[in-house]
N, C-alpha and C positions, 0 to 999 in steps of 0.2 A: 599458480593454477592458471590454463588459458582457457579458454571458456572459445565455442565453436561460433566464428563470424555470422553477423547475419547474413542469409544469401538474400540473390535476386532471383523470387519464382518467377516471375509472369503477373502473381495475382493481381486485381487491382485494387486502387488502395480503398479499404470498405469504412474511409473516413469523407468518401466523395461519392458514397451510393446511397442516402437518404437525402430526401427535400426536407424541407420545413415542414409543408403540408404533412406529410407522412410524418413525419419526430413527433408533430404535436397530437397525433391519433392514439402514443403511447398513456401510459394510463398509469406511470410508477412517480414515483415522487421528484423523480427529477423535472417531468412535465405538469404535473400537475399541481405542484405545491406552490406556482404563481399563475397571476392569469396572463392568460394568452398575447398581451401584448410585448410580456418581459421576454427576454432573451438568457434564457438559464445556463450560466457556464457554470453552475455551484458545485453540487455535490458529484462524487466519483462513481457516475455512470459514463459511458460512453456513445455515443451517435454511430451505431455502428449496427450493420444486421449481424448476427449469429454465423458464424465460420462453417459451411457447409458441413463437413464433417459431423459436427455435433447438431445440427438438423435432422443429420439423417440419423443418428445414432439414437435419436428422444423419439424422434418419430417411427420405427423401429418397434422403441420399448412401449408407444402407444398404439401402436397395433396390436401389439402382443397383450395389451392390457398391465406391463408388464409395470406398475402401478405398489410395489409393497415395499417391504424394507430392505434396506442394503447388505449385501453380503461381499465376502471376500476382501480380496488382497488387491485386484485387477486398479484400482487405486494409486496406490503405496508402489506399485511395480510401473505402472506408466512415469510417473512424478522420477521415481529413480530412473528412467532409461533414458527421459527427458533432461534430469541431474547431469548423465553423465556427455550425453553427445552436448546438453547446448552451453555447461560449463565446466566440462572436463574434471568431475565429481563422481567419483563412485563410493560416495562415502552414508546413501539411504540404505540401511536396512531394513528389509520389512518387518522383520519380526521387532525393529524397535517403534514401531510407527503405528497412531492408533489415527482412524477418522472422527471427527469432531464435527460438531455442525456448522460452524465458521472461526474464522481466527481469531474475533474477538472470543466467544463463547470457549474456545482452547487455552485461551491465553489467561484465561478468568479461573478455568479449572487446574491450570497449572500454577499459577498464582496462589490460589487455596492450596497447594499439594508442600510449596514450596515456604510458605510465608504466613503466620497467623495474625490473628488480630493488632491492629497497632502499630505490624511492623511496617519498615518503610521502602516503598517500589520505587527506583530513581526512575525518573523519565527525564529524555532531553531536548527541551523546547528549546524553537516552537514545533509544536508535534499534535499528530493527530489527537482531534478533543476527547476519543470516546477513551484513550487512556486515561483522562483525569478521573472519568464516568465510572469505568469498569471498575480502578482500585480503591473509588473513596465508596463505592457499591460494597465492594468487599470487607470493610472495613479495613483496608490497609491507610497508611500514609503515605500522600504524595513528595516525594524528594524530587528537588528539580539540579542538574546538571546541563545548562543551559549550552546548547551549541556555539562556539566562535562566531565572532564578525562574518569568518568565510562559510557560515553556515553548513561549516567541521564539528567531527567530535573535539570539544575543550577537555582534553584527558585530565588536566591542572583539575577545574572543576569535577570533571567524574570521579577523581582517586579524595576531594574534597566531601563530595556525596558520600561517595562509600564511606567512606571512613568514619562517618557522621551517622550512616545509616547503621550500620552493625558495633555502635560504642555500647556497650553495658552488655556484649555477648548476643542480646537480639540476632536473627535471621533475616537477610533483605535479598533482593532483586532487582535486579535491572530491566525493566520494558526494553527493550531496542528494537527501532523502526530501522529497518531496513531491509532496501532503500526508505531513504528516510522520507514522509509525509508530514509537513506540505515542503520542502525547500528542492526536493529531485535530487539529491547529493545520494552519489554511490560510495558505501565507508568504503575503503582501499584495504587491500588483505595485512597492511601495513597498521593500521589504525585499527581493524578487525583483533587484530595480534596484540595490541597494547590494552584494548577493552578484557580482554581473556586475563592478560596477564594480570591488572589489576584484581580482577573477577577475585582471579586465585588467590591474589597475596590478602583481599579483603573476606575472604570464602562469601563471597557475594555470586547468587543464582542469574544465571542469563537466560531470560526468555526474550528469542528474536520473534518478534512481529515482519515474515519477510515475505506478507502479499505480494506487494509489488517487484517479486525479482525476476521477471519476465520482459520486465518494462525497462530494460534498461539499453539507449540509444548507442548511437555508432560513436565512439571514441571512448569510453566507458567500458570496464568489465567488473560484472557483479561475482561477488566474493561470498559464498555461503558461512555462514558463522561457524557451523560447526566444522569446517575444513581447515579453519586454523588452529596451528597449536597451542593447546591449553583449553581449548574451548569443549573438552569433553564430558566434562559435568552438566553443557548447557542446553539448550532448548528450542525448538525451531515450530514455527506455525507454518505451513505452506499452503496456496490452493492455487488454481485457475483462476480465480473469482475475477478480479482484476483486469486479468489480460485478455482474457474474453469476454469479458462484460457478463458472468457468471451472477452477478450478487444475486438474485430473487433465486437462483438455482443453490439452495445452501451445502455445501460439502466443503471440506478443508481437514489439514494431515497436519496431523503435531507429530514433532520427531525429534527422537531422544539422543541423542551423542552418545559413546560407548560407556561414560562412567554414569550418565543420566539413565540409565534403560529401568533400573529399579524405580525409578519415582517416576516413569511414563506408566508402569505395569498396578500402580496405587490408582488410576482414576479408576473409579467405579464404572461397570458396563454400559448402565443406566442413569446414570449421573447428570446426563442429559437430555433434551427428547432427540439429539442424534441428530446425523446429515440426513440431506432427503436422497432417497434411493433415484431420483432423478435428476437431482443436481449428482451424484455419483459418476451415473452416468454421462452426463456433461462433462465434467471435469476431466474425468478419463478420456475420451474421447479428444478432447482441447487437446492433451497432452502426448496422446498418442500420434494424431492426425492431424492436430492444426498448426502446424511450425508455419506451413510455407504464408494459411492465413497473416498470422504473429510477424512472420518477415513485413509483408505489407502495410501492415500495422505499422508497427515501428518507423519504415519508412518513411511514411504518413505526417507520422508524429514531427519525426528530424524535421520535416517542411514547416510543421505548423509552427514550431519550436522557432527556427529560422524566421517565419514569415511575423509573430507577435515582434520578435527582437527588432523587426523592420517599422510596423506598425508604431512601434512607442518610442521610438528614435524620432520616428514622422510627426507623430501626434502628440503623445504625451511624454515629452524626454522628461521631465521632472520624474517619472516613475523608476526606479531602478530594480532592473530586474536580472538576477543573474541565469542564464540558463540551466536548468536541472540536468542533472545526467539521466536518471531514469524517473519513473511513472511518467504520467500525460496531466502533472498539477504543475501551474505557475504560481511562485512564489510572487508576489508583487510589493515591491515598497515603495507605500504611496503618502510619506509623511511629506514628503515638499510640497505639497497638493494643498495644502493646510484645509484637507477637509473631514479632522478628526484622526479618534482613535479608530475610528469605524466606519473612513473611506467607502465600503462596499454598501452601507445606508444610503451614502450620496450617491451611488452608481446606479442604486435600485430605486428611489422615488426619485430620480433628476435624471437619468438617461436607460429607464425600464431594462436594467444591464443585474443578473444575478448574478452576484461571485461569494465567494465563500466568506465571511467576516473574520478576520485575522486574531479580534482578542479571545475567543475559544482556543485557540494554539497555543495560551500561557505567552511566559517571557517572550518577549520578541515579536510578539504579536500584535500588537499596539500602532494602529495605524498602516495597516495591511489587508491584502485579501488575495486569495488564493482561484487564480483560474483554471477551469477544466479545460483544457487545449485537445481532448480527443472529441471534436468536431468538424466540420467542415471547415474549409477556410475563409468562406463568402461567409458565416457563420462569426468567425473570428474578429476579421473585419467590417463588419456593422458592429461587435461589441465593442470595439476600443474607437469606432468613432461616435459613438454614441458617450461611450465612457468623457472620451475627449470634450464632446460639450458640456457635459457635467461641471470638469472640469475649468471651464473656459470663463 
C-alpha cells in the first residue's frame, strides 16, 4: 500500500502561532493541572490553534444553534475519502462503521462484545496507561507482550501471549496501538501481516487503537490494520482527535473488517451516552478540509523531532532517545541520569519541566518519561535546558 506524500501548502506552521502568555489563558488539563511556573510537556494535547476549517464549520453549527445529537454517515464517509487519498485505502465501509464517543470508550465496548469476564486482553508495553485502566475496569485480564529493545512488535513474545492467553479454549484479544503510544514506532504492513496471522492461527480478536494514524512523519508510511491479509475478523478505532487537537470535542469511528461486521452490528444503540454532535462536526470537517492544515503540522513536528535530537546530544547525551516515526510523543530513556525509576519526579520539583512518567506504561517503563513535542520550539528548548540542570 503507498499512502499519498505530505505536500507543501503555504500553511504556516500552527506549532509557532501561540506565545506562552496566550497557552497559559487555556483552562484544559494540560495548563492547568500544574502551576504556572511549570512548563507542561505531559499529556497528548497540543499548542496549536484549531485548523480554520473546523472554526468555521463549529461556528456555523453555532449560529445555527445547531446544538443536538448526531446524525448521519457524513463521518464514516469523510474518514474514508481521507483513507483512501492520504493512504491509498479504500477498504472503509460505511455501512460497517458505527461512531462512538472516543476510542477509548470504542475499544471498551468492543472489548465486552469480544471477551468476557476473566479473559485475557494482550497489550504491548510500554504503552499507553489508560489500556491497563480500561481492561482491568472491564474485568478482563491484563497479558503483557512486551515490545523488542528496537521498540518493535516482539512476535516470539506475542505468539508466547497468545498462546497463554486462549489455553483452556477461553476468548482473548489483542489491544493494539497503532501507531504505537508512547515509543512513535509505525508497525510496517510486514509486522502488521504477522500480528494477523498469528491472530488467526491463535483465533485471537484484534482491536487496533489507531488514534494516532494521521501523525505519522516524512520517511514513515502508516499501514491500517485492517488492509492486511488476514486481518478480517479484526477491529479498528479511528478519530480526528489527535491530529487536530480534537480531545474536549468527543467523536471517534470503530470499524469492522469484512468478517468482523456481525460483532460491530451487537453494540447496543445506546450503550453509550455517544459522540457529541459537535465534536461530529469537528472531526468531519478536520478530515474533509484540513489536509493542507495536517501538512503544516507534521512539517512542524519533523523540525521539533530534529531540533530535541540536537538539544540532547548538546545537553543531556546520557538520555537516549530514538526518534518516533509518527505521533508528536517522545520516548525518553533517562536511566543513565541515575535519577530513578521516575526521572520525570526529578524534572518536575528540580527544573518545573512536566513530562509524562514512564512507569504507567508497564514493562519498559522504568526509568523513563515521555515528552509532548507538539509545541513550540522556544518551548522545547527551555524544557531540556532546564531538564539539563536537573540533571547536572
Amino acid at each position: 500500500m503507498s499512502g499519498m506524500p505530505h505536500e507543501t501548502t503555504g500553511e504556516p506552521n500552527p506549532l509557532r502561532a501561540l506565545d506562552l502568555e496566550r497557552l497559559r489563558r487555556r483552562t484544559s488539563a494540560k495548563w492547568r493541572t500544574y502551576p504556572e511556573d511549570v512548563l507542561p510537556l505531559w499529556v497528548a494535547e497540543m499548542d496549536v490553534p484549531l485548523a480554520e476549517p473546523i472554526t468555521r464549520a463549529l461556528t456555523e453549527a453555532l449560529d445555527l444553534g445547531d446544538t443536538g445529537y448526531p446524525a448521519g454517515t457524513g463521518y464514516a464517509e469523510a474518514l474514508a475519502a481521507f483513507a483512501a487519498k492520504r493512504w491509498g485505502w479504500d477498504g472503509i465501509a460505511v455501512e460497517r462503521t458505527t461512531t462512538v464517543t472516543d476510542v477509548m470508550l470504542g475499544v471498551a465496548e468492543l472489548l465486552r462484545l469480544l471477551t468476557g469476564p476473566g479473559d485475557a486482553v494482550v497489550i504491548s508495553p510500554p504503552v499507553y496507561p489508560p489500556f491497563y485502566a480500561y481492561v482491568t475496569h472491564l474485568g478482563r485480564r491484563v497479558a503483557e507482550a512486551p515490545l523488542g529493545p528496537d521498540t518493535r512488535i516482539d512476535l516470539a513474545a506475542l505468539e508466547t501471549a497468545f498462546r497463554q492467553a486462549v489455553a483452556g479454549g477461553r476468548p482473548a484479544a489483542y489491544l493494539l496501538c497503532s501507531p504505537h503510544n508512547p515509543t512513535g514506532t509505525v508497525h510496517t504492513a510486514e509486522e502488521l501481516s504477522a500480528v494477523a496471522a498469528l491472530a488467526e492461527r491463535y483465533g485471537v480478536r484484534v482491536v487496533a487503537d489507531e488514534t494516532h494514524a494521521p501523525l505519522v512523519l516524512r520517511g514513515a508510511e502508516f499501514t491500517p490494520y485492517l488492509s492486511v491479509p488476514g486481518a478480517e475478523r479484526g477491529l479498528s478505532l479511528m478519530s480526528a482527535s489527535k491530529a487536530w487537537n480534537l480531545a474536549g470535542l468527543k467523536a471517534a469511528l470503530a470499524i469492522a473488517g469484512r468478517g468482523a461486521a456481525d460483532d460491530l452490528a451487537r453494540i447496543p444503540e445506546k450503550a453509550s451516552p455517544g459522540p457529541s454532535h459537535l465534536g461530529v462536526i469537528a472531526h468531519t470537517a478536520a478530515l474533509r478540509d484540513g489536509t493542507a492544515w495536517l501538512d503544516a503540522l507534521l512539517a512542524g513536528l519533523d523540525d521539533n523531532r530534529r531540533l530535541l535530537t540536537a538539544l540532547l546530544a548538546e545537553h543531556l547525551p546520557q538520555i537516549r532517545y530514538r526518534p518516533g516515526e509518527g505521533t508528536y510523543l517522545a520516548w525518553l530513556d533517562c536511566r543513565a541520569l541515575g535519577l530513578g525509576d521516575d526521572p520525570a519526579q526529578a524534572f518536575l520539583d528540580r527544573g518545573r519541566v512536566a513530562l509524562y512518567p514512564g512507569l504507567p506504561f508497564g514493562a519498559g517503563g522504568a526509568g523513563h518519561a515521555r515528552l509532548n513535542l507538539a509545541t513550540s520550539p522556544e518551548l522545547i528548548t527551555e524544557a531540556v535546558r532546564r531538564m539539563a540542570r536537573t540533571a547536572g
